[in-house]
Backbone as CSV, one residue per row, in Angstrom:
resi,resn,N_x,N_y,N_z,CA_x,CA_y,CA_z,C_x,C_y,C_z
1,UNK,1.009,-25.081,0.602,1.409,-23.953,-0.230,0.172,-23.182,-0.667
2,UNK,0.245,-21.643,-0.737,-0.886,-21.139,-0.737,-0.435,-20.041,-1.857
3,UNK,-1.605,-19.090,-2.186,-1.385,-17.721,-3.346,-2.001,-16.886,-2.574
4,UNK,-1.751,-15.916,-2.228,-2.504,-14.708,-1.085,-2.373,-13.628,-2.673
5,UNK,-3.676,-13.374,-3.329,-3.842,-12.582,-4.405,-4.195,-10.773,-3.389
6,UNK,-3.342,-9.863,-3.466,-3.963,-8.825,-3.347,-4.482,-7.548,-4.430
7,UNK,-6.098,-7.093,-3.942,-6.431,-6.024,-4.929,-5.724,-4.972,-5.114
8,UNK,-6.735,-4.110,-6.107,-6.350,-2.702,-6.086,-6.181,-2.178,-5.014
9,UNK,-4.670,-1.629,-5.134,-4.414,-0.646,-3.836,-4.670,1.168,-3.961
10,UNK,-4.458,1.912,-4.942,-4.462,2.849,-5.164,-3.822,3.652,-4.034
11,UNK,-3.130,3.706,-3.841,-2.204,4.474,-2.504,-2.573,4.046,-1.469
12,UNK,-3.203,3.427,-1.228,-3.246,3.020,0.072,-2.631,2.318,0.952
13,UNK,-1.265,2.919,1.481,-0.500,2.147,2.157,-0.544,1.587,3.493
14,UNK,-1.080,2.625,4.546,-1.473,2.588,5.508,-2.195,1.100,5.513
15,UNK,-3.118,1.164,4.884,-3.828,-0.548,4.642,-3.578,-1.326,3.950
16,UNK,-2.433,-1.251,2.897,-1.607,-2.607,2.525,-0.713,-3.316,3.793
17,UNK,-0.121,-2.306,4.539,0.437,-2.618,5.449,-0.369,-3.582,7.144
18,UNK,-1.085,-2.718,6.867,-2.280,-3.623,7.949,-2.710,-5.252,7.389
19,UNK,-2.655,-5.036,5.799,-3.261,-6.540,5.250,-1.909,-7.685,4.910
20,UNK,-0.777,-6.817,5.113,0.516,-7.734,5.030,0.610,-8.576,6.683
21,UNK,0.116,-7.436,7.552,0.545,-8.268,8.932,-0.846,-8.971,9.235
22,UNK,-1.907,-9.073,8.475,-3.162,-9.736,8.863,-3.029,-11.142,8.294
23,UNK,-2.197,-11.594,6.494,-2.317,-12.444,6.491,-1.516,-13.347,7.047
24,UNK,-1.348,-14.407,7.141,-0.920,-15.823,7.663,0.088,-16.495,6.574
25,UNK,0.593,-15.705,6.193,1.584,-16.383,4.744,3.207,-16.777,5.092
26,UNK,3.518,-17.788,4.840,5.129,-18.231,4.533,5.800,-18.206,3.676
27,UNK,6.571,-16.984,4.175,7.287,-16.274,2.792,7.958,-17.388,1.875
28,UNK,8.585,-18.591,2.983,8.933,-19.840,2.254,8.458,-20.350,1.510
29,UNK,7.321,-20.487,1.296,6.500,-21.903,0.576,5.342,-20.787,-0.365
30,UNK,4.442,-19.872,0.340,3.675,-19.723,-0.269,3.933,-18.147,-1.366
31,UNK,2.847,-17.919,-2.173,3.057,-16.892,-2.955,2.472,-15.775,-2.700
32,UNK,2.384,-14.311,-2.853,1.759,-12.873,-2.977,2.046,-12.651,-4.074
33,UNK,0.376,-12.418,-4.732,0.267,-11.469,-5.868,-0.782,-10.433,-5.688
34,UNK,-0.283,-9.337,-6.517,-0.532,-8.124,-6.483,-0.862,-7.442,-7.577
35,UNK,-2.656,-7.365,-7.814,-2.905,-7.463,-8.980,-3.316,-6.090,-10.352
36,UNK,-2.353,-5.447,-9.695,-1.847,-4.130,-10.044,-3.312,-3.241,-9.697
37,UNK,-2.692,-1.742,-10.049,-3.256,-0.239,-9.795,-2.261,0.190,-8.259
38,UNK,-1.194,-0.094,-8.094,-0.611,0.393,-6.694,-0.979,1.830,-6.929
39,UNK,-1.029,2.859,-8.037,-0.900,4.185,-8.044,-2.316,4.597,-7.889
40,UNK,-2.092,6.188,-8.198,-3.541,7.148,-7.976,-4.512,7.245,-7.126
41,UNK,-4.700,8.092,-6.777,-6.164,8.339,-5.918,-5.506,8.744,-4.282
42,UNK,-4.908,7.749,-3.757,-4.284,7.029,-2.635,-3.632,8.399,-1.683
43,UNK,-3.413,8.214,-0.130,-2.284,8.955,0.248,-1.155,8.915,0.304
44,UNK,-0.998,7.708,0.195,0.685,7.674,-0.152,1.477,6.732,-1.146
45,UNK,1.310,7.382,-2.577,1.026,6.021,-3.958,2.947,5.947,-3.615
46,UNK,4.119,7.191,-3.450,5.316,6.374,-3.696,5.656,5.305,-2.629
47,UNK,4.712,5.236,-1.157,4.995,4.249,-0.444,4.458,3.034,-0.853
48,UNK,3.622,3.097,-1.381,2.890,1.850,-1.871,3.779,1.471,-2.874
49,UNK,4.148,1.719,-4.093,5.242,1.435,-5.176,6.291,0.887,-4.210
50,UNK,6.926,1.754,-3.258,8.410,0.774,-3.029,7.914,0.021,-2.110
51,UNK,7.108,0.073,-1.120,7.216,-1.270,-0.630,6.660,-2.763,-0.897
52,UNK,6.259,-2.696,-2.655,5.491,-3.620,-3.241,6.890,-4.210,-3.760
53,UNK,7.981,-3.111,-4.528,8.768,-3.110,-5.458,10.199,-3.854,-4.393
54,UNK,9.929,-3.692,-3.411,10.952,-4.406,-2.395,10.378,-5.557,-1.965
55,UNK,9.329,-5.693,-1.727,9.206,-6.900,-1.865,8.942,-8.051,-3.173
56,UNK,9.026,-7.506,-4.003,9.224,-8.104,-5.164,10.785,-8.451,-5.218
57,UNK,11.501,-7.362,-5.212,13.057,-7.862,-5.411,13.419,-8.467,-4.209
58,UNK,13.168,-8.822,-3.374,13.461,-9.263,-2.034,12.999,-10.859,-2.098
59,UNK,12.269,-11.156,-2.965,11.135,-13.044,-3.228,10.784,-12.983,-4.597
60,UNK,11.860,-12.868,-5.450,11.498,-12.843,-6.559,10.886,-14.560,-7.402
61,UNK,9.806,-14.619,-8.216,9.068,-15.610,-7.847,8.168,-16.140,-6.787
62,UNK,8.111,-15.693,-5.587,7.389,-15.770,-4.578,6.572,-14.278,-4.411
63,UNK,6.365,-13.131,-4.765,5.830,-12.285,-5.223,6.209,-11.537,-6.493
64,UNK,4.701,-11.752,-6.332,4.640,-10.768,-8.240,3.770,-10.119,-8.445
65,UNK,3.808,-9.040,-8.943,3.137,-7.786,-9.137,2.561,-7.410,-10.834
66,UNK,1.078,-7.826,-10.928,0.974,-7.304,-12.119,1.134,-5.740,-12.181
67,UNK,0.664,-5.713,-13.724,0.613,-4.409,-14.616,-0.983,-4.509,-14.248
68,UNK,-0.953,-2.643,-13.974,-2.997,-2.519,-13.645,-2.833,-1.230,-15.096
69,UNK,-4.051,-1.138,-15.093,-4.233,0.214,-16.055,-3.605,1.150,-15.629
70,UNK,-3.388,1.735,-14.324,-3.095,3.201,-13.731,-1.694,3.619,-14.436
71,UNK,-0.853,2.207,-14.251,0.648,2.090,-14.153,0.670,2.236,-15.746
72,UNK,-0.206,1.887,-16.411,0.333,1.577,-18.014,-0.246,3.016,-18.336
73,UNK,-0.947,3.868,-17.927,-1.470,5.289,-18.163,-0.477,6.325,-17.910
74,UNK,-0.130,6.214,-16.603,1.717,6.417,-16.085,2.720,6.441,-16.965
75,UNK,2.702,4.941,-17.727,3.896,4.817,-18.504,3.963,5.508,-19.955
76,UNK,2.475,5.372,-20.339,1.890,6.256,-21.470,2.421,7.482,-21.698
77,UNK,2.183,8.380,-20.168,1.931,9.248,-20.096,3.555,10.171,-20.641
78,UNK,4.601,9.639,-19.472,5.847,9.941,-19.431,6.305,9.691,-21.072
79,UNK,6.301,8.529,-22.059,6.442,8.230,-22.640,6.004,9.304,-23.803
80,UNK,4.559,9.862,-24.095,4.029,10.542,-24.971,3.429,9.953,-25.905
81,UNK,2.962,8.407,-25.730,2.016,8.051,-26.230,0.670,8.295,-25.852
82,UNK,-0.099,8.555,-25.048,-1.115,8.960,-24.479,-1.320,10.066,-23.180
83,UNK,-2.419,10.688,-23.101,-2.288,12.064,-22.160,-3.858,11.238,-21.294
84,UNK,-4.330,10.185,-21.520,-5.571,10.139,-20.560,-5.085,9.977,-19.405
85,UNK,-3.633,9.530,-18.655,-3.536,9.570,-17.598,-4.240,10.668,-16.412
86,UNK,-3.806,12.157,-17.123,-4.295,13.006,-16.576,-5.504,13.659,-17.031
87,UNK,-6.223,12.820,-17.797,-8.074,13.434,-17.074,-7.984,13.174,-15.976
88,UNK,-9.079,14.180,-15.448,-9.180,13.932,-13.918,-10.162,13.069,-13.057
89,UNK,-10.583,12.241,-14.259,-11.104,10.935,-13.158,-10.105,9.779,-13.151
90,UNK,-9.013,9.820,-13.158,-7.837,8.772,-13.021,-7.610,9.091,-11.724
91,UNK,-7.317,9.622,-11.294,-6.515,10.456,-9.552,-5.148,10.433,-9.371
92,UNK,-4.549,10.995,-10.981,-3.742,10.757,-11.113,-2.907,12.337,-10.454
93,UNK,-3.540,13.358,-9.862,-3.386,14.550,-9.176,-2.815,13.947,-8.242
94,UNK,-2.925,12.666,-7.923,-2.517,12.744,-6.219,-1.250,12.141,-6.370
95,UNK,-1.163,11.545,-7.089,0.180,10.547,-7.751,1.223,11.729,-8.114
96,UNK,1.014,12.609,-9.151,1.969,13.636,-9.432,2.276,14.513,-8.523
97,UNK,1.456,15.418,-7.842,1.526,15.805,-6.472,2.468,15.003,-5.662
98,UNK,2.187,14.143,-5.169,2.906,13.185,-4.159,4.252,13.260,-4.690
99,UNK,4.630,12.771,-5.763,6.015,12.796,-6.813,6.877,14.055,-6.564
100,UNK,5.987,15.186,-7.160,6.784,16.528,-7.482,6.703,17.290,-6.306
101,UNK,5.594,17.028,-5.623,5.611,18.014,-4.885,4.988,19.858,-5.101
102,UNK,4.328,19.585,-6.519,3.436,20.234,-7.174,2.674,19.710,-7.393
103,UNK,1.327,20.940,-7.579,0.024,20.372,-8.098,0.009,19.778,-9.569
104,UNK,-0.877,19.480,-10.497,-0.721,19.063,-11.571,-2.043,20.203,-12.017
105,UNK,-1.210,21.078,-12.367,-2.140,22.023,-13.615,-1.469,22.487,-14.800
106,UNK,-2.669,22.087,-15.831,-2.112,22.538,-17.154,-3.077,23.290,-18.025
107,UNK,-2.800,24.532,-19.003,-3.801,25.158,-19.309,-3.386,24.852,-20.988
108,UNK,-2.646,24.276,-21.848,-1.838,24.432,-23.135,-0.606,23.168,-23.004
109,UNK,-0.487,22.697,-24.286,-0.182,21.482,-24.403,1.769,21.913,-24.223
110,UNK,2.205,23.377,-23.882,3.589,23.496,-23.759,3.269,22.912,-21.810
111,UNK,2.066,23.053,-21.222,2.381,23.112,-20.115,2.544,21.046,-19.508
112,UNK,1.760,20.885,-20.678,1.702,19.157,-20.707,2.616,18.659,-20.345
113,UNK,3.508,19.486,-21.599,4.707,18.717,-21.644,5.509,18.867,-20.618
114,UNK,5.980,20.337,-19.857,6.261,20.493,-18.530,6.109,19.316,-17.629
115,UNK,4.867,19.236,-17.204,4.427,18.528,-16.365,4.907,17.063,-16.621
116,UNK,4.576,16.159,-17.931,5.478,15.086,-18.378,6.934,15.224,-17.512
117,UNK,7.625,16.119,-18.413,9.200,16.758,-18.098,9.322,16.373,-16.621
118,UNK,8.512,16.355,-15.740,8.644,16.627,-13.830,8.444,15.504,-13.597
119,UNK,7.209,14.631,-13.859,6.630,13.389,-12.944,8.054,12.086,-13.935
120,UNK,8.139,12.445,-14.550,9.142,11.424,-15.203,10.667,11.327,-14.787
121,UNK,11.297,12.621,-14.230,12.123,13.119,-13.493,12.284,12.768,-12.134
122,UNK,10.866,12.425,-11.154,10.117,12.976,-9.842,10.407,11.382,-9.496
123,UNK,9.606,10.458,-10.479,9.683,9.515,-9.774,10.890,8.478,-9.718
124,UNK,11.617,8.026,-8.816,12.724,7.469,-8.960,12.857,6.011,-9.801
125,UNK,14.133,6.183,-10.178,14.736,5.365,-11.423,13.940,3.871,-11.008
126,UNK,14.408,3.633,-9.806,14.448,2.108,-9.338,12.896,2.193,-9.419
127,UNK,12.194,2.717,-9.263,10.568,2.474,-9.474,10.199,2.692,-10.749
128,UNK,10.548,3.187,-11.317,10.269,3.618,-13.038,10.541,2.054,-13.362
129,UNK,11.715,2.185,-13.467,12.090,0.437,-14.058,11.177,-0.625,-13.806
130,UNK,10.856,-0.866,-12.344,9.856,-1.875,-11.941,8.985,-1.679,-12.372
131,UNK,8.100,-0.507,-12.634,6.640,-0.260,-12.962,6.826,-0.652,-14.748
132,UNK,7.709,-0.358,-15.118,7.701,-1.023,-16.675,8.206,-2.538,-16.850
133,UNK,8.718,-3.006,-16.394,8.813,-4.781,-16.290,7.926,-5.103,-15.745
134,UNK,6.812,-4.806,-15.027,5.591,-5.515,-14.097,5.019,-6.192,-15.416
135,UNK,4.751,-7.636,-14.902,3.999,-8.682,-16.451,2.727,-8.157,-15.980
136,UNK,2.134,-8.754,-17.408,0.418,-8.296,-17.541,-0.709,-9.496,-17.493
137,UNK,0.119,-10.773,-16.866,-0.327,-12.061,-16.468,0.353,-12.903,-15.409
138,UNK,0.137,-13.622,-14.665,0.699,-15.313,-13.810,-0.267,-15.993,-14.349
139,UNK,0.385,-17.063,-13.971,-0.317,-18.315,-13.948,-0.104,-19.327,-12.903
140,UNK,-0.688,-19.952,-11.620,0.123,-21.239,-11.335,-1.172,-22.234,-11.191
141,UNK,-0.840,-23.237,-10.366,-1.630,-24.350,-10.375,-3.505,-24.036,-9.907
142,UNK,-3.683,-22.860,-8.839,-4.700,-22.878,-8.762,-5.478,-21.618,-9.726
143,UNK,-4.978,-21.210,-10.335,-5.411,-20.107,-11.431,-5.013,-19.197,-12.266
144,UNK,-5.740,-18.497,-12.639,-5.233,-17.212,-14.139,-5.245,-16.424,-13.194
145,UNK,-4.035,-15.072,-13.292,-3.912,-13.732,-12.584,-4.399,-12.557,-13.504
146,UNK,-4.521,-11.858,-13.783,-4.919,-10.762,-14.430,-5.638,-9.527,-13.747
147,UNK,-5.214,-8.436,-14.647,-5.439,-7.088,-13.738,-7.089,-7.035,-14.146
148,UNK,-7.732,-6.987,-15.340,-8.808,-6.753,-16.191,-9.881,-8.045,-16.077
149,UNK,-9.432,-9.113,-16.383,-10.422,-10.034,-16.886,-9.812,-10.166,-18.392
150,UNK,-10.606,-11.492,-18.737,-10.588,-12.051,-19.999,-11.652,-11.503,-21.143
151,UNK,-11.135,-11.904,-22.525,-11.766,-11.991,-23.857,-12.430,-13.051,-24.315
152,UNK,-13.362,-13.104,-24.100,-13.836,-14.534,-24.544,-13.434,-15.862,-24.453
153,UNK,-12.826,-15.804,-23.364,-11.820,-17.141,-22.972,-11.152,-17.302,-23.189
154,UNK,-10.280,-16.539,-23.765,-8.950,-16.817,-24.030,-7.798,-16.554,-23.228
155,UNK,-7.226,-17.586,-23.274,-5.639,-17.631,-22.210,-5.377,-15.857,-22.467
156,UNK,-4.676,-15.574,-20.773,-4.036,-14.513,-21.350,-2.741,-14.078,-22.325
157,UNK,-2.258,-15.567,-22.524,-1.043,-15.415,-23.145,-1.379,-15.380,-24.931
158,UNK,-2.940,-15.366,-25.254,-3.008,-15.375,-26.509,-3.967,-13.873,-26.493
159,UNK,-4.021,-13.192,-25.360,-5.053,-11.639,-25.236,-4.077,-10.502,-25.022
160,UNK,-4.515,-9.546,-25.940,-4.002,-8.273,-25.966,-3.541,-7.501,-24.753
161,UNK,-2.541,-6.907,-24.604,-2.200,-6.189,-23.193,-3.594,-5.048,-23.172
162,UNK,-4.245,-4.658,-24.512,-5.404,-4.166,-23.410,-6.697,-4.873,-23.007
163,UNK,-6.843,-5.432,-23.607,-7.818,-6.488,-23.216,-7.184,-6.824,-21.604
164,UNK,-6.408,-7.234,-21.230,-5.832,-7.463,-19.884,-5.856,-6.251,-18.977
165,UNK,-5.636,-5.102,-19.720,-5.644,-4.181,-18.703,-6.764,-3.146,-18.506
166,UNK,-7.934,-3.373,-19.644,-8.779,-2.716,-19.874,-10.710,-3.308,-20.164
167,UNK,-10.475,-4.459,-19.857,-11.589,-5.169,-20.151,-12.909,-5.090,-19.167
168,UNK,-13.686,-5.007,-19.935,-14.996,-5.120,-18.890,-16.480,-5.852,-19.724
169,UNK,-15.586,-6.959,-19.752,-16.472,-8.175,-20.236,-17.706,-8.700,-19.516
170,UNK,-18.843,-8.487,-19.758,-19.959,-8.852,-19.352,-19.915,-10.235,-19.335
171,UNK,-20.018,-10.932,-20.322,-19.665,-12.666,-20.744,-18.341,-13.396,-20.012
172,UNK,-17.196,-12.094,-19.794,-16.447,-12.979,-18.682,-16.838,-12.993,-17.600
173,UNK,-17.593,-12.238,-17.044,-18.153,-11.978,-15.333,-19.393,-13.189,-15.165
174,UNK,-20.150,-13.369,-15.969,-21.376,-14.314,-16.234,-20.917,-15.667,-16.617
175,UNK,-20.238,-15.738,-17.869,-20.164,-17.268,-18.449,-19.042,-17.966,-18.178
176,UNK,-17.872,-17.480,-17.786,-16.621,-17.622,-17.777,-16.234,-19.181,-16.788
177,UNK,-16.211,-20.597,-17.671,-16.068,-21.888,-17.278,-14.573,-22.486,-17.302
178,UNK,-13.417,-21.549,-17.698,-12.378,-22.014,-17.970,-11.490,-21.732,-16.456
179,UNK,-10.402,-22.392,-16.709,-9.110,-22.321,-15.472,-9.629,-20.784,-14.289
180,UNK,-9.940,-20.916,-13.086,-10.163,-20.165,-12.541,-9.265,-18.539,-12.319
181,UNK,-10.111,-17.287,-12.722,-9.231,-16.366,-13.365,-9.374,-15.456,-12.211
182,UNK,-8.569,-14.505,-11.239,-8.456,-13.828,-10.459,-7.907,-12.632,-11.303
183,UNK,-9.343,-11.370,-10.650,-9.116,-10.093,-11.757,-9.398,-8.897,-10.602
184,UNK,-9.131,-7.967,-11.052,-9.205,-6.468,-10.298,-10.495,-5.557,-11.521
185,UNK,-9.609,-4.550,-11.459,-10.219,-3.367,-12.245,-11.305,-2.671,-12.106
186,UNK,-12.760,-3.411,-11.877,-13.624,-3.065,-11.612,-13.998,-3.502,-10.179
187,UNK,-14.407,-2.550,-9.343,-14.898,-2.823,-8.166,-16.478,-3.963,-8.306
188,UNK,-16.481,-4.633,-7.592,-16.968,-5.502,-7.308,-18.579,-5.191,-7.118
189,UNK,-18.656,-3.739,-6.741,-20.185,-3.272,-6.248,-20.952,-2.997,-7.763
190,UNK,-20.115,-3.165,-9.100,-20.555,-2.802,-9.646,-20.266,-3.903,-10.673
191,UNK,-20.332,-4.997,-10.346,-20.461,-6.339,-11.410,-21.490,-7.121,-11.115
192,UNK,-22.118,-7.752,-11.990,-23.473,-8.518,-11.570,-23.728,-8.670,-10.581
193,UNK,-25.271,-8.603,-9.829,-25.531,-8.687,-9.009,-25.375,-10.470,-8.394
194,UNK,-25.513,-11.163,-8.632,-25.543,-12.732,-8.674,-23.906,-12.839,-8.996
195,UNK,-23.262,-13.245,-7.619,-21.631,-13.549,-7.641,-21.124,-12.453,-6.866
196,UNK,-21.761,-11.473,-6.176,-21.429,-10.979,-5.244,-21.224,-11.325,-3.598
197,UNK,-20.817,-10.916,-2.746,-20.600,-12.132,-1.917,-20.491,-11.016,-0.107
198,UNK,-21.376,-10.248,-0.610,-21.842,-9.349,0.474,-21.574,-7.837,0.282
199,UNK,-21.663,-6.932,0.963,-21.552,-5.958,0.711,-19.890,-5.320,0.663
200,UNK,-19.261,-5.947,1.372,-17.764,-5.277,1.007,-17.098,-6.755,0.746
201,UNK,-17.530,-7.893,-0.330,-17.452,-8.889,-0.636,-16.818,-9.187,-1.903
202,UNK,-15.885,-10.240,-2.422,-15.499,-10.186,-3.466,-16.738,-10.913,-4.360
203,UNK,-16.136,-10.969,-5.292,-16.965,-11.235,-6.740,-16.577,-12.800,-7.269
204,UNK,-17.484,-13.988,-6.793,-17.339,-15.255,-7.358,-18.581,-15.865,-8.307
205,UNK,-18.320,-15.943,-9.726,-19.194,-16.798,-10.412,-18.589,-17.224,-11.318
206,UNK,-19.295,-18.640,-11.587,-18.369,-19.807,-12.837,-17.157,-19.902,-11.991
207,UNK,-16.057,-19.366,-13.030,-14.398,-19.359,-12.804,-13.965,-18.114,-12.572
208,UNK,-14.987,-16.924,-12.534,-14.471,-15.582,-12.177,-14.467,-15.362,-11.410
209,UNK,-13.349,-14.622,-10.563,-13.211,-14.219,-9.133,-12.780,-12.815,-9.091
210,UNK,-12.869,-11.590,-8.856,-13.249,-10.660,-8.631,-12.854,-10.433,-7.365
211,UNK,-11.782,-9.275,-7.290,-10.992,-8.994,-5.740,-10.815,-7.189,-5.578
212,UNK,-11.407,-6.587,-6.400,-11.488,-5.277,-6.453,-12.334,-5.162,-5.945
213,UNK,-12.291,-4.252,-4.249,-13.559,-4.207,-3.162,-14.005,-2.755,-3.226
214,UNK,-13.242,-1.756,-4.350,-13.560,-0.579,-4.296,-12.670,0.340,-3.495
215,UNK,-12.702,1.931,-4.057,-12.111,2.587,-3.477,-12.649,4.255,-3.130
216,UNK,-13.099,3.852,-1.879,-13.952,5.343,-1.049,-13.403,4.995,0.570
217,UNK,-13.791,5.623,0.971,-13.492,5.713,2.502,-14.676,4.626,3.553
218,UNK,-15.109,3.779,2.825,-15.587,2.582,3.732,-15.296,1.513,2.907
219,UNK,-14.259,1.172,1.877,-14.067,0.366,0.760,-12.840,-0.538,1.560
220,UNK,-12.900,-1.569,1.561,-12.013,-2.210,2.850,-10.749,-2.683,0.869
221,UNK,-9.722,-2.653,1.487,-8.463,-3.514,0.707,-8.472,-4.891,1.126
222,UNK,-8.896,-5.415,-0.134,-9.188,-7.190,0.254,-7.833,-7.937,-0.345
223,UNK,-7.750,-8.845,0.181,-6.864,-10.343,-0.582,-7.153,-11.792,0.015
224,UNK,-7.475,-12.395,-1.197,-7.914,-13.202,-1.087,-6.867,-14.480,-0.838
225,UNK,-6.817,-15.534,-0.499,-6.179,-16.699,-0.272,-6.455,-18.211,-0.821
226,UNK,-5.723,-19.025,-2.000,-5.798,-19.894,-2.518,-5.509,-21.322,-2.313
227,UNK,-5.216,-22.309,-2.122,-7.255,-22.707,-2.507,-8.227,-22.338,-1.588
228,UNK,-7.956,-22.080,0.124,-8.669,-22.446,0.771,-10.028,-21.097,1.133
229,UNK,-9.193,-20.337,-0.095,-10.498,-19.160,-0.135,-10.653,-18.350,1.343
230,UNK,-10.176,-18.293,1.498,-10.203,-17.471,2.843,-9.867,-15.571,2.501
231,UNK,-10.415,-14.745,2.834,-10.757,-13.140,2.437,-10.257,-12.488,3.516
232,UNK,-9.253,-11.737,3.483,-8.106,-10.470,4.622,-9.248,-9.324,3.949
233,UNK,-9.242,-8.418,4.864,-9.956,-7.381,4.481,-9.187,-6.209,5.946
234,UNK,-8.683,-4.963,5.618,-8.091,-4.190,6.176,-9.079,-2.787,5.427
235,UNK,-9.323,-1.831,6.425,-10.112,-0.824,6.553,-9.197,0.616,6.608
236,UNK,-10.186,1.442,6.423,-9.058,3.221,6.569,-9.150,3.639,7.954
237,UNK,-9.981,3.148,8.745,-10.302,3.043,10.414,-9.807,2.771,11.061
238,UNK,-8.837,0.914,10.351,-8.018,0.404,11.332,-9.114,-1.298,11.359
239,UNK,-10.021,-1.041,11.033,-10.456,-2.177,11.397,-10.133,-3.365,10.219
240,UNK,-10.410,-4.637,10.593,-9.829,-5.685,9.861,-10.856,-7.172,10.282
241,UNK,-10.696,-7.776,9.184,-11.888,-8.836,8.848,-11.415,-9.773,8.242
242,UNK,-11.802,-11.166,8.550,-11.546,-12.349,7.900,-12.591,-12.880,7.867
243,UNK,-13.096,-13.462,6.305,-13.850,-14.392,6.053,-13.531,-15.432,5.726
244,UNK,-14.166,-16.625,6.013,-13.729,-18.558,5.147,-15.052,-18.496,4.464
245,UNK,-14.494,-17.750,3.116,-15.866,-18.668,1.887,-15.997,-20.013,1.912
246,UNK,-17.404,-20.274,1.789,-17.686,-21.646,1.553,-18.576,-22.205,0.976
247,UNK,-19.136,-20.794,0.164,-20.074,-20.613,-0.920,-19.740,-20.234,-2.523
248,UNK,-19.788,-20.651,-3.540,-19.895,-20.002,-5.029,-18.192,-20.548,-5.258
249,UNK,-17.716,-21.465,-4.719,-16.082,-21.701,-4.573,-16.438,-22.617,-6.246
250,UNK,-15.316,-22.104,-7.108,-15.157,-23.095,-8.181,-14.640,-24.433,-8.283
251,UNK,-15.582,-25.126,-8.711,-15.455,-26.502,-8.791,-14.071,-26.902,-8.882
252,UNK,-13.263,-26.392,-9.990,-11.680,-27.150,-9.577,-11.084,-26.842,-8.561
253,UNK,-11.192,-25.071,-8.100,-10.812,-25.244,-6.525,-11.166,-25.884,-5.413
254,UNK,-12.046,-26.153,-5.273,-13.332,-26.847,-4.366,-12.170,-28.503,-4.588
255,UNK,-11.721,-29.031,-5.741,-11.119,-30.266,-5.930,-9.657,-29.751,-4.728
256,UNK,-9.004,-28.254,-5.603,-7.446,-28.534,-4.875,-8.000,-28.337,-3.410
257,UNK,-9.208,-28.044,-3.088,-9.273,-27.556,-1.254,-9.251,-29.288,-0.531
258,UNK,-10.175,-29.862,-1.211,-10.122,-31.589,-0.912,-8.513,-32.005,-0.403
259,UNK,-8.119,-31.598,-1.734,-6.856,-32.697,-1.443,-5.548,-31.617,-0.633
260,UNK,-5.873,-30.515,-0.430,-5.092,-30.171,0.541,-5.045,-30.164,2.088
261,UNK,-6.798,-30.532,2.140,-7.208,-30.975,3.491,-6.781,-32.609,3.563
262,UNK,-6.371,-33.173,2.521,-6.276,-34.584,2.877,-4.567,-34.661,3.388
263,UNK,-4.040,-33.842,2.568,-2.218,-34.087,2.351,-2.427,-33.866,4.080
């Protein structure tokens, strides 16, 4: 039995789809998680939403889809608790666009609301719903899920939904000795140098693991595979990569890899 964790996707369907038929998973036995941001930036964020959101309702318990920041900026947004969705370093233009089928310009807060009024309208019911039930944690035997990273060690079930969805803990990336925690949010090129694990490489030190490979046009969509650590990597080219880590692996995983090579 295995956990195939996948990163940030940001629309990128074309290469979620390449990294669904790359890995080696049994829909029977083993798990997919998906450790939110399906939206923004991307070319095609409503394909990415339903075909995450179908396969969620399709193996429920056998895939699960966190909550990333993008989606809770989204939900903000429609809602009218917050407008940072649409600054424009979110890429959240491409998301509303894609939706409405309009650009997203606003000059005055009557036009805000417009725009609210459309993408909330635009995007369909059955995805609205899912994107607001997506949890903001898992847990199973070989680790912590989370979109962000941790607070000072603390379980996510005792940390703030923004702390989970917004964290960029120096002390969790460096010191972090507890239950091994699988996180997104920040691309990987830009977390300590020491726990990096090549150039389009995920992010392993202590108990932190780090699966956000970045998102530009040579930024491969990674997912990683539990215990036996093994790295899918799918490209915007077409090209595709597998690594078997066998370096910086955390000590309790390093235990479940033992005894799954023994069973």
């Amino acid at each position: 039995m295995k956990t195939f964790i996948v990163g940030d996707i940001h629309g990128r369907c074309a290469q979620l789809h390449g990294l669904l038929d790359l890995i080696e998973r049994d829909d029977a036995t083993d798990s997919l998680i998906f450790i939110g941001d399906l939206i923004d930036r991307g070319a095609d964020i409503p394909g990415c939403v339903e075909l995450v959101r179908k396969l969620c309702s399709e193996s429920p318990g056998r895939v699960i889809c966190l909550r990333g920041n993008h989606e809770q900026m989204l939900l903000d947004f429609i809602d009218g608790t917050n407008q940072i969705w649409i600054d424009g370093s979110t890429g959240s233009e491409q998301t509303f666009a894609q939706y409405t089928g309009k650009p997203l310009r606003f000059r005055n807060e009557a036009e805000v609301d417009a725009a609210r009024r459309l993408i909330a309208e635009s995007v369909p019911q059955e995805q609205l719903e899912f994107l607001r039930q997506l949890p903001l944690y898992h847990e199973d035997d070989y680790a912590l899920y989370v979109h962000a990273g941790l607070v000072e060690g603390k379980h996510p079930r005792d940390s703030s939904p923004h702390e989970l969805l917004w964290t960029r803990n120096m002390d969790f990336y460096k010191s972090y000795h507890g239950k091994p925690c699988v996180f997104g949010h920040t691309p990987t090129a830009f977390l300590p140098l020491r726990g990096r694990l090549g150039r389009h490489g995920i992010y392993v030190f202590h108990s932190a693991i780090g699966i956000d490979t970045g998102y530009n046009i040579h930024s491969p969509l990674s997912c990683l595979s539990l215990p036996d650590f093994t790295l899918y990597q799918t490209f915007a080219d077409g090209d595709t990569a597998i690594h078997h880590i066998t370096t910086l692996i955390p000590e309790k995983l390093k235990e479940m890899q033992r005894q799954a090579a023994a069973s």
